[in-house]
MARNU-574284 format. One record per residue: x, y, z of N, C-alpha, C, O in turn; residue number from 1. Coordinates in steps of 0.02 Angstrom, whole numbers. Atoms other than C-alpha are relative to their C-alpha. Layout:
<atoms>
<atom <X, Y, Z>, <X, Y, Z>, <X, Y, Z>, <X, Y, Z>, NUM>
...
</atoms>
This chain:
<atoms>
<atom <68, 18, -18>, <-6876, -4097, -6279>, <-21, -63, -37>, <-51, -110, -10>, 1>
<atom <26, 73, 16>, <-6903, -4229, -6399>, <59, -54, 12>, <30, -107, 25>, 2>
<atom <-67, 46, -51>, <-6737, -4334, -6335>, <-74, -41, 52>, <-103, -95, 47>, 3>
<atom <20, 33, -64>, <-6840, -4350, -6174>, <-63, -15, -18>, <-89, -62, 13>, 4>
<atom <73, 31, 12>, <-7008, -4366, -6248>, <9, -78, -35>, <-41, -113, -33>, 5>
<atom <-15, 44, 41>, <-6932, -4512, -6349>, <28, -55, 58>, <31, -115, 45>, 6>
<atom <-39, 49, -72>, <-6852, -4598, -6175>, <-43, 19, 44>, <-14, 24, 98>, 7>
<atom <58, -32, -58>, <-7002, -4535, -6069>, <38, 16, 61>, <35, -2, 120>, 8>
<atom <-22, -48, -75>, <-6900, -4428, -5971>, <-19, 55, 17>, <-34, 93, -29>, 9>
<atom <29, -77, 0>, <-6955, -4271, -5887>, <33, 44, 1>, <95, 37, 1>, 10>
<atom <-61, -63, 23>, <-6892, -4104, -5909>, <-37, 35, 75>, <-95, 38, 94>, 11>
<atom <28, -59, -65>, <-6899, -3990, -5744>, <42, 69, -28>, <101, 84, -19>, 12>
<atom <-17, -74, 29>, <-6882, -3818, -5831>, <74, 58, 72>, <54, 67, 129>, 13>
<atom <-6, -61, -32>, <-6764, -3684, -5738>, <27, 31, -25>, <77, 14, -57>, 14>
<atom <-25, -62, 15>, <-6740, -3516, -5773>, <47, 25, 16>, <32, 48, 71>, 15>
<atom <-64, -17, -28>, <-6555, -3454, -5742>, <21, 66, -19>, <65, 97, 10>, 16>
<atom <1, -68, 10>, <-6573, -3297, -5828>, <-48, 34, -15>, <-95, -5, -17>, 17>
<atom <51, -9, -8>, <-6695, -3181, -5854>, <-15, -10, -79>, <30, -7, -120>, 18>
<atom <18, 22, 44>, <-6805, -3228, -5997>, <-83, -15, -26>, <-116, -53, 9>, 19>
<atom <71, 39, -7>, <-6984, -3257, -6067>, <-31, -70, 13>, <6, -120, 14>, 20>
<atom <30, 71, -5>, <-7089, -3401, -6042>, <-74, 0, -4>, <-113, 31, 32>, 21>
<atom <-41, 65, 33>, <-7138, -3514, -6139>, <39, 52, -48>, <31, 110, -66>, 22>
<atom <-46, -41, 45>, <-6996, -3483, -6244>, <-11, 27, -71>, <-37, -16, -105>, 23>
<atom <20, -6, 57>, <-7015, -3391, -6409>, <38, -69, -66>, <91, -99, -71>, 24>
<atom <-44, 51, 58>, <-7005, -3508, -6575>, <-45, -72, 4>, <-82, -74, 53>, 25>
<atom <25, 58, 27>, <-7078, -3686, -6635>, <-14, -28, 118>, <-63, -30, 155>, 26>
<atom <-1, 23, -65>, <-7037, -3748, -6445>, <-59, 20, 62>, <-75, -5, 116>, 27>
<atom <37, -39, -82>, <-7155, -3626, -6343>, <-50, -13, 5>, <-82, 20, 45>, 28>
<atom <69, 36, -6>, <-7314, -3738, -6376>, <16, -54, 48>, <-33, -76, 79>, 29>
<atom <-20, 68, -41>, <-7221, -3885, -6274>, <16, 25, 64>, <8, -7, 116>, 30>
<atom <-26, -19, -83>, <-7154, -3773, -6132>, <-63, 5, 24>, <-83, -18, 78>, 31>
<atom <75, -26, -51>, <-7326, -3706, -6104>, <0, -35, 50>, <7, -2, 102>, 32>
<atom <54, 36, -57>, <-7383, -3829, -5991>, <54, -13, 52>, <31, -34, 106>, 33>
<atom <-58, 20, -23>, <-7214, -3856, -5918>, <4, 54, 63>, <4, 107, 31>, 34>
<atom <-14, -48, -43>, <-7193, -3737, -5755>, <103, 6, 28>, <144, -33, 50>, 35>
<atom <-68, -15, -23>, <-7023, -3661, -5719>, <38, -8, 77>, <8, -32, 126>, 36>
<atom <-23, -41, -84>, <-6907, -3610, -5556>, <49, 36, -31>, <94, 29, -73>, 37>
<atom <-43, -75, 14>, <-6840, -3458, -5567>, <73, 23, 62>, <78, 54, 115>, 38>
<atom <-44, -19, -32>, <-6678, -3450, -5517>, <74, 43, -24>, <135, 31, -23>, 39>
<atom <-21, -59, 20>, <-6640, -3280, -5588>, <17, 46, 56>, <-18, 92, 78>, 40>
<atom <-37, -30, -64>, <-6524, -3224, -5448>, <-54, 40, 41>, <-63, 96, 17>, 41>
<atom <45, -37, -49>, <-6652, -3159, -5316>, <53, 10, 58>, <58, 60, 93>, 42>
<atom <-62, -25, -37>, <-6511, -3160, -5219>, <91, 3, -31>, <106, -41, -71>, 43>
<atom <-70, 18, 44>, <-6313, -3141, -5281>, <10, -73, 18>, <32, -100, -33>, 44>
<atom <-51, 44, 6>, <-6260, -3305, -5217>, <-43, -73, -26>, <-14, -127, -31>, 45>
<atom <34, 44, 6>, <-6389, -3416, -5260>, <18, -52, -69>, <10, -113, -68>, 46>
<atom <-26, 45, 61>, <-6325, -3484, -5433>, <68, -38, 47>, <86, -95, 35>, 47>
<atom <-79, 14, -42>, <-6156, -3508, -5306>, <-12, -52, 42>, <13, -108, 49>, 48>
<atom <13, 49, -77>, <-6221, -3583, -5162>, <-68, -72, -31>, <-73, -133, -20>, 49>
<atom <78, 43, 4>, <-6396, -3662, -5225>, <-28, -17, 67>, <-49, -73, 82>, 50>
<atom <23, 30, -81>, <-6445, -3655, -5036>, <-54, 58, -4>, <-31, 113, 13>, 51>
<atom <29, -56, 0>, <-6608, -3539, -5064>, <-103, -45, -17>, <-106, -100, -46>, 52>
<atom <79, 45, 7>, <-6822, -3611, -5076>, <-3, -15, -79>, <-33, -65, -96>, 53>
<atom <8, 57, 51>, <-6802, -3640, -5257>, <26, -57, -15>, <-5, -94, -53>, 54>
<atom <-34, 69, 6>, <-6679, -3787, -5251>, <-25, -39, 49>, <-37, -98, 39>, 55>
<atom <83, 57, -29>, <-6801, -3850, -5103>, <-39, -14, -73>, <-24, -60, -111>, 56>
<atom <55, 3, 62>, <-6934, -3828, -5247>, <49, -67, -42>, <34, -123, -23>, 57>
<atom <-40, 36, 30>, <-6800, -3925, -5362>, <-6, -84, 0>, <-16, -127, -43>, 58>
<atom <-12, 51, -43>, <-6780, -4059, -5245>, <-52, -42, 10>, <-53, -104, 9>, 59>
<atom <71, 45, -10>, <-6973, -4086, -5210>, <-14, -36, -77>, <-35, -93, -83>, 60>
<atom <40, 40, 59>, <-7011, -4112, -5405>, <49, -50, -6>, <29, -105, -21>, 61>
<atom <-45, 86, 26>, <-6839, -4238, -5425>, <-37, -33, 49>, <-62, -81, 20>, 62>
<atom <29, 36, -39>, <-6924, -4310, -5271>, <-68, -28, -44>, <-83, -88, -43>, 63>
<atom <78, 30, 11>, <-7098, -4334, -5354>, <35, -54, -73>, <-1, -95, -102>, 64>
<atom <-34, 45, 76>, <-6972, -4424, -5517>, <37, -56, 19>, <30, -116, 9>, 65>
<atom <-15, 83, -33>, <-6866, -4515, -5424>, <-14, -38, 61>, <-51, -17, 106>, 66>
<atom <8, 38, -57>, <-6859, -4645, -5307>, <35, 22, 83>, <90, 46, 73>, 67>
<atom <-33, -26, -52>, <-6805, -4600, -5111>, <75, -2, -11>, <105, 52, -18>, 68>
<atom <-73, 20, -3>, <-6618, -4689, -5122>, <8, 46, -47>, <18, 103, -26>, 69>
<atom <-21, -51, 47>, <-6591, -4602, -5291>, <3, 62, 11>, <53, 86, -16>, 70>
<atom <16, -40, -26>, <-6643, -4452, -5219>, <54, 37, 65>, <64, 97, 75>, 71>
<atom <-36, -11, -62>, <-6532, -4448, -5064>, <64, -11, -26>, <111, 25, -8>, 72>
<atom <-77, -17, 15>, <-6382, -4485, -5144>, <3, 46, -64>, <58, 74, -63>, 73>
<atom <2, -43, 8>, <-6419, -4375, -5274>, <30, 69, 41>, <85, 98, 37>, 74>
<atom <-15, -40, -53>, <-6431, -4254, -5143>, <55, 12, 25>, <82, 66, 17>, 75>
<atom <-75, -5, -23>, <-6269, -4288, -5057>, <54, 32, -57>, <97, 74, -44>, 76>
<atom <-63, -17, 67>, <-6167, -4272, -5256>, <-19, 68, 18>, <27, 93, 51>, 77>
<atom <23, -85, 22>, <-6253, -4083, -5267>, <31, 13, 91>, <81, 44, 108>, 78>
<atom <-33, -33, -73>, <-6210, -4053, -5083>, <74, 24, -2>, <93, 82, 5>, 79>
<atom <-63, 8, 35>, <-6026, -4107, -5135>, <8, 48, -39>, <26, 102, -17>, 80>
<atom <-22, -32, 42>, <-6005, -4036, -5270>, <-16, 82, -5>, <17, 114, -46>, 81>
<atom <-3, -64, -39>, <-6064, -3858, -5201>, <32, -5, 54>, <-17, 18, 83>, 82>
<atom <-39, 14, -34>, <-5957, -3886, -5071>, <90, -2, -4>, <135, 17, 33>, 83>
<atom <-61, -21, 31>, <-5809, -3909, -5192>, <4, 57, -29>, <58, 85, -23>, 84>
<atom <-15, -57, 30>, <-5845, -3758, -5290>, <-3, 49, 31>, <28, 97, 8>, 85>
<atom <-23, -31, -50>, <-5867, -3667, -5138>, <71, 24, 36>, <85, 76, 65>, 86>
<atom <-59, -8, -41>, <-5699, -3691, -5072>, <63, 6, -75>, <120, 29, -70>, 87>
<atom <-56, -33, 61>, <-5605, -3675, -5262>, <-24, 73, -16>, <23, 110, -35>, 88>
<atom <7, -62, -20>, <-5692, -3513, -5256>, <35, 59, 47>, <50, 118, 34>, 89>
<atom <-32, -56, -49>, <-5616, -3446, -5085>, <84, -28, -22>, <133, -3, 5>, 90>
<atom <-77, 13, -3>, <-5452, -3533, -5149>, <5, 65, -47>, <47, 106, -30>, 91>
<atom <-15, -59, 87>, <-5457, -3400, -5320>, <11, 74, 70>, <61, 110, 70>, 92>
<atom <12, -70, -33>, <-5503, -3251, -5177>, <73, 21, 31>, <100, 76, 35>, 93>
<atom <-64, -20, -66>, <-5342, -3287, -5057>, <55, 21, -43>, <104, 47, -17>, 94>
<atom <-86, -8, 12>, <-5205, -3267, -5185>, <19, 85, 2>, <77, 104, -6>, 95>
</atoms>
């Protein structure tokens, strides 16, 4: 948190397991104001796939950070690269 406060970068919080919030400890005065996405498996495959309304959600706040182009190819790498771990996944299943 202070990294990015020091490079005025933003932090988009998400939750990947289950957990309080803000976090306990020196830190949980800075999360306060900070809003999460909870993507504490609401479904099994969603850490797998990331195809579910919180990585929309995701997508809208990098949208409100970055610029469109950045944004879209962004987009495409994460497409990709779920896409690869998708398919080294069903490779582990077939043997």
């Amino acid at each position: 948190m202070s990294l990015a406060d020091a490079i005025k970068k933003p932090i988009i919080p998400l939750l990947l397991e289950k957990s309080t919030w803000p976090p306990e400890g020196p830190m949980g005065m800075v999360f306060t104001q900070l809003l999460y996405i909870d993507f504490c498996k609401p479904t099994e495959d969603i850490q797998r796939e990331w195809n579910c309304p919180q990585f929309d959600q995701l997508l809208e706040q990098m949208g409100n950070i970055l610029s469109v182009c950045h944004l879209f190819n962004f987009i495409r790498q994460i497409r990709d690269l779920v896409s690869f771990a998708s398919h080294l996944g069903t490779m582990g299943r077939n043997k």
